[in-house]
N, C-alpha and C positions, 0 to 999 in steps of 0.2 A: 795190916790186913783189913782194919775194921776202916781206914782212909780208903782203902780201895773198894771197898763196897758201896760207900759214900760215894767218890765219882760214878762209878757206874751206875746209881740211884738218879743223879742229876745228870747223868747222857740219858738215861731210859725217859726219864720224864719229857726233856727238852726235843726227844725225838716224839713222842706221844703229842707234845703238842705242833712240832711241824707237820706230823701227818694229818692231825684235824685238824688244822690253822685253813685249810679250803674249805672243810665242809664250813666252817665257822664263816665265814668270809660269803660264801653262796647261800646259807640261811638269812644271814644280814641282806645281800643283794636280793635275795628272793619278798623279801618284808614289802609292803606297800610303803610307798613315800607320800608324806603330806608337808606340804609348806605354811608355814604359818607368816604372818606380816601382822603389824602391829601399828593401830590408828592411835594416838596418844594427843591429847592437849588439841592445839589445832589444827585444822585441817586446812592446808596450804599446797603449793602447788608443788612443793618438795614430800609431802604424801603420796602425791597422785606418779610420780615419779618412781615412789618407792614401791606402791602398789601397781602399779605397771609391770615393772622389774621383775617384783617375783612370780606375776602370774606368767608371765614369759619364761623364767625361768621351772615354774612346774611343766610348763608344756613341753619344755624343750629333754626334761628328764623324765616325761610322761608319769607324773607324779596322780597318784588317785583324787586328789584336794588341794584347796588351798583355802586353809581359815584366817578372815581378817577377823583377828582380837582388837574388840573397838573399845576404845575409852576417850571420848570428845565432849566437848560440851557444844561445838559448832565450828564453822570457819567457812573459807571461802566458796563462792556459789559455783564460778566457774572449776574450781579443780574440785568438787562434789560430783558437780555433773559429770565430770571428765572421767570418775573414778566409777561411774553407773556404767558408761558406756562400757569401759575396759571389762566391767562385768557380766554386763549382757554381752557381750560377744566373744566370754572365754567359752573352747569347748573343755575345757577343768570342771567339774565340779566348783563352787567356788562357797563358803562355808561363813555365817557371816553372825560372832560370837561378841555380845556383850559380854565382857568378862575385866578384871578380877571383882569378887564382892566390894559394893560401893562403887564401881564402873558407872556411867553414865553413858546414854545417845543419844544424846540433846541433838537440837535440830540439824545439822548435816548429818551428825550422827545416824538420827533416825532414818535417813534416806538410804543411807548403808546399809542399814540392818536389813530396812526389807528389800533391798537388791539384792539377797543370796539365794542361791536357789535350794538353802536350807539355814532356816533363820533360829538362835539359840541365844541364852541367855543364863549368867550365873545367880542362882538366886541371891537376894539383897542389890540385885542390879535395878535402873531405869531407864525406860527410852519416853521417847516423845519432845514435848514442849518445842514442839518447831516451827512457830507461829515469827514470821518473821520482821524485823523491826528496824527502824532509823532513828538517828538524831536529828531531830525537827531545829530545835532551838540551842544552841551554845550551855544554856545555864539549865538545861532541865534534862529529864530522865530518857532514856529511849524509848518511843514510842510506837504503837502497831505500824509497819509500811501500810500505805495505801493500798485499796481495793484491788487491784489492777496485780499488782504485785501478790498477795496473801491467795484471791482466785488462779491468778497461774501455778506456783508451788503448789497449792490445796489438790488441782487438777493432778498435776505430777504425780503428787506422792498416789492418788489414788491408783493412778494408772498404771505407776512401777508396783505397787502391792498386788493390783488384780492383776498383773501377769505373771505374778508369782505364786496365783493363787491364795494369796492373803485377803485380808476385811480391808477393802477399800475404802469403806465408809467408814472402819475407824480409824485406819492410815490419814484420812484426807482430817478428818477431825485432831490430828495432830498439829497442823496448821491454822485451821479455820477457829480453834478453840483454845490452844495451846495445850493439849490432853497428855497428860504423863499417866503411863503406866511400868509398876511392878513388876519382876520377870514372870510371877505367877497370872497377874491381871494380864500380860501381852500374852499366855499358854492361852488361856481360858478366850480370848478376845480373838484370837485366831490370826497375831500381827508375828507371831514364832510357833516351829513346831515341837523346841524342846528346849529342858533343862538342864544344865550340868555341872556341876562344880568345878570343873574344869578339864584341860581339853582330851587328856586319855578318856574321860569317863563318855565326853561329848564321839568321840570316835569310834567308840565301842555299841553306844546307843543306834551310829546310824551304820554301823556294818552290816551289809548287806541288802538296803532301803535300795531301790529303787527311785530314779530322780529320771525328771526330761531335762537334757540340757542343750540348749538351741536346737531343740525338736527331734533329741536322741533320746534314747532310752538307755541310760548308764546304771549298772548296779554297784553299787560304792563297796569296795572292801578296804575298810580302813581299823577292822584290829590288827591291836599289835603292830602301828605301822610305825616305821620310820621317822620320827620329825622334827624339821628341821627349820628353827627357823632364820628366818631372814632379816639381818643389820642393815640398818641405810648406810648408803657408802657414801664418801666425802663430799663428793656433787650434791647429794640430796640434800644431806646435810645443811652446807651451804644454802642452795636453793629453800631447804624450809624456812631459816632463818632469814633471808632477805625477802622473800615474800609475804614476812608477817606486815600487815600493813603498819603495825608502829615502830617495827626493826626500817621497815624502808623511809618514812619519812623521817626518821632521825639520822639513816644515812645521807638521804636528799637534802639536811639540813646543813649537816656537816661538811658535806661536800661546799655548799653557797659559803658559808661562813670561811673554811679554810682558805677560800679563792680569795676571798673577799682579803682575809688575813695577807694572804701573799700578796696579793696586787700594791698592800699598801705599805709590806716591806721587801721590796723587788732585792733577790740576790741568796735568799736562803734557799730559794725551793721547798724547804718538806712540807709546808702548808700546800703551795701550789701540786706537789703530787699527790698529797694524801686527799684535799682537796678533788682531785680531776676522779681517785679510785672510786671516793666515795660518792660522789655526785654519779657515775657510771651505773654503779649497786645496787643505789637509789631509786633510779631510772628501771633500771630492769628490777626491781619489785614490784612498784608501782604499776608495771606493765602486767604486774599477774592477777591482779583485783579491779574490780570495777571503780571506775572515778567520776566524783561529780566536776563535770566541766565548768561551770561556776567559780568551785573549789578551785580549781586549777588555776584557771585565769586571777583568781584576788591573790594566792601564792607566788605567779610569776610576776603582778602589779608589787608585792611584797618583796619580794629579790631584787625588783628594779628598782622601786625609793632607795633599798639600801642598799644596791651600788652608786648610785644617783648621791644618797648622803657621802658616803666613803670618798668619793672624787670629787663633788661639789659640794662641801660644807654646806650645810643651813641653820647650823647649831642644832639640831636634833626634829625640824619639823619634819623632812622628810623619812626619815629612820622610825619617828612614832609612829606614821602611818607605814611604813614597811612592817611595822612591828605590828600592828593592830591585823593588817592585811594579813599575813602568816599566821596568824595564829588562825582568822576567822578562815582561812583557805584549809588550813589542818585535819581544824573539826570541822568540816561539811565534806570532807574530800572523801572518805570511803563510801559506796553505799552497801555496804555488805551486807543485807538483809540475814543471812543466818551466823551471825557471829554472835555469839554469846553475851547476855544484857549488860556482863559485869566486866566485860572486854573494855565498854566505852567509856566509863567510870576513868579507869587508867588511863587511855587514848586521851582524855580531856586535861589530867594531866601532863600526859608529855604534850603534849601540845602548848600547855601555855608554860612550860619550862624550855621550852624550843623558843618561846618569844623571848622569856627572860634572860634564855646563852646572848640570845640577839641584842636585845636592850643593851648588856651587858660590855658586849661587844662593841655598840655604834658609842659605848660610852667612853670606853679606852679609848677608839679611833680619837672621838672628839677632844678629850682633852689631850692626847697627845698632838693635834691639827693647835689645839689653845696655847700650848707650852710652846712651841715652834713659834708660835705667832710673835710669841712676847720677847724671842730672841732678836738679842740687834742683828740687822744684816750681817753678812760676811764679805758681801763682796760687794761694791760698787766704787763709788767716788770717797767712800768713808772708810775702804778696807784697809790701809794702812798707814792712816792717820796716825801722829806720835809715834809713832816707830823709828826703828833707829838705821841708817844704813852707810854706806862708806863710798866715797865718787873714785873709782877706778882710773877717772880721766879727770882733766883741770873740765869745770865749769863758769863760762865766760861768757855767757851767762848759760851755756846749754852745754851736757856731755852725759858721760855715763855713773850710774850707781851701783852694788852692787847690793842685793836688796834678798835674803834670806836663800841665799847661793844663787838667785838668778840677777841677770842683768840687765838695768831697763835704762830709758832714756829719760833725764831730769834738766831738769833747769832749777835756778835760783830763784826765791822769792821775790826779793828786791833788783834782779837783777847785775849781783855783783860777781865778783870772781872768785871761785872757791878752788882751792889747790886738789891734786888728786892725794888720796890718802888721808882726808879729813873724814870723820865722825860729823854728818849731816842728821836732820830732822826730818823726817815727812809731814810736810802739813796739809797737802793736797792731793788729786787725783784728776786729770784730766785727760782721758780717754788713754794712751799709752803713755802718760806723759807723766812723770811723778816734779812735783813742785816742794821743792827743798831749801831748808834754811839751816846753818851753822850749827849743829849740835851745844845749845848753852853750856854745857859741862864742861865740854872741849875749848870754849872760851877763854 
């Protein structure tokens, strides 16, 4: 009795919850949705991808927001810009959070922050420091870019701030000065309009505010919402990692090297394919950042000594300067003025570890071109000298031999007459012609 009250305790319940499994389900649907996307490390062109993605994807599920959680310390110019524009022309809301504590928005960063058209920060966070910079010289530190460059960014930043109604003047001073500020200094400074430990707290703050966005008047309800956020998917992925510019020249190198490898051992192939994938990869990273053309041309004079070495020996003159050439085409090849100072530190050494695979490389070639060299022929007028072979036919002074299963035409040395079925000598070679004496043993 007391098992059957038990079942029917667990039908009563299991039907209790199929009847409110809707309302349950239409409370949840009813929720405001917000999407979150996530700037991390650097800012490449598989970012801009990513952030594309989901602002498209809040539009398309009429989602209230979409907060980018930044943590950069800089990166690419052209997929920075790319990622302004995607901003300024969502009608989403678009929500733009330094976060977690000890986050940074270092200079691309910074430009991010103030493109949202509601800019926030976790305290113990920083932005700013976006004063942008080059490698002038091979052996020394990164220095200011030129005027030219530092006034145009300075311009931008000021212009994307005051149309967000941010301090222009101290936007643009984040370029012009290199100006880092605190999540509390950017409150006060008027570069964000709020604080928040993180992103329920940030959502709850701005429920209900009021925002123009692209000359709409939206009123945000984001408690309690929905959210969701958003993975880069395998393309992007991809795309980030080959667009780094020290992932791409180390694929561009790899690719020269492997070819270079397979040409000079024709019949295996996997250098020649891995080779062709990675020169491809290379190629399309390099495509996503700015390049100095200088750079370019000493790297392709660098690849051409050492195919030039590889196929035409010079004992290593031509390969040092393919090698000096690559390395100096390396470091002067990006000019990515907002990449982070401590980016290039690294970049300087793959670089000169990209010459040393190479050195390393025209080394093996050489001395394996050395060791070859020092081999006696195999084949000519000397190839089967003292060798031993047997006349198939009487030699009078001319007939046949048979000579390690094949069969050639011979003659006698002296011209005498040798039986068929003798053990002969080779002691000559003249063009098809094998010159044969008496096998002494067989004497």
């Amino acid at each position: 009795m007391r098992n059957n009250f038990k079942i029917m305790g667990v039908i009563l319940i299991t039907l209790a919850f199929l009847i409110n499994m809707p309302t349950f389900w239409q409370a949840q649907a009813n929720k405001p949705l917000v999407y979150t996307v996530e700037i991390e490390d650097m800012v490449t062109r598989g970012t801009y991808q990513h952030v594309h993605r989901t602002i498209n994807l809040a539009k398309q599920y009429e989602a209230e927001a979409v907060i980018i959680k930044i943590n950069t310390p800089g990166g690419l110019v052209n997929s920075t810009l790319d990622i302004l524009k995607v901003i300024s022309g969502s009608d989403i809301p678009i929500i733009t959070y330094v976060t977690p504590k000890s986050g940074i928005a270092a200079s691309a960063g910074s430009f991010i922050l103030i493109s949202g058209d509601i800019a926030a920060m976790t305290p113990g966070t920083t932005c700013g420091a976006a004063m942008p910079v080059t490698m002038s010289t091979p052996g020394d530190s990164p220095q200011a870019a030129d005027e030219k460059t530092i006034n145009f960014l300075a311009a931008h930043m000021k212009t994307v701030a005051e149309d967000k109604g941010r301090s222009g003047e101290v936007a643009k001073r984040f370029v012009t000065e290199n100006l880092s500020l605190n999540a509390e200094e950017a409150l006060e400074q008027d570069i964000i309009e709020f604080l928040a430990p993180n992103v329920e707290n940030l959502l709850s703050q701005v429920d209900g505010l009021e925002i123009i966005v692209n000359d709409k008047p939206i009123i945000l309800n984001t408690a309690n919402a929905n959210i969701t956020n958003v993975e880069k998917i395998v393309d992007e992925k991809l795309t980030n990692t080959i667009s780094n510019p020290t992932i791409a020249i180390i694929l561009l190198m790899l690719g020269v090297y492997g070819l270079i490898i397979g040409f000079n051992s024709p019949g295996f192939l996997f250098p020649e394919v891995l080779g062709a994938i990675c020169l491809i990869l290379g190629l399309y990273g390099i495509g996503s950042f700015e390049v100095n053309i200088t750079a370019g041309l000493l790297l392709i004079l660098g690849v051409g000594l050492l195919v030039a070495e590889a196929f035409t020996p010079t004992y290593g003159v031509l390969a040092a300067g393919g090698v000096i050439s690559i390395v100096l085409g390396i470091l002067f090849m990006p000019i990515e003025p907002m990449m982070p100072t401590g980016w290039f530190t690294g970049f300087k050494v793959m670089a000169v570890g990209v010459g040393a695979v190479g050195a390393v490389l025209i080394l093996v070639i050489l001395t394996g071109i050395w060791r070859l060299r020092k081999i006696d022929p195999m084949h000519g007028k000397t190839e089967f000298i003292e060798q031993k072979a047997e006349t198939i036919t009487e030699l009078n002074p001319t007939g046949q031999v048979r000579l390690k299963g094949e069969i050639w035409q011979a003659k006698t040395e002296d011209n005498l007459m040798i039986p068929a079925g003798t053990k002969v000598e080779i002691v000559a070679r003249e063009n098809l012609w094998l010159i044969v004496k008496k096998d002494e043993k067989e004497v």
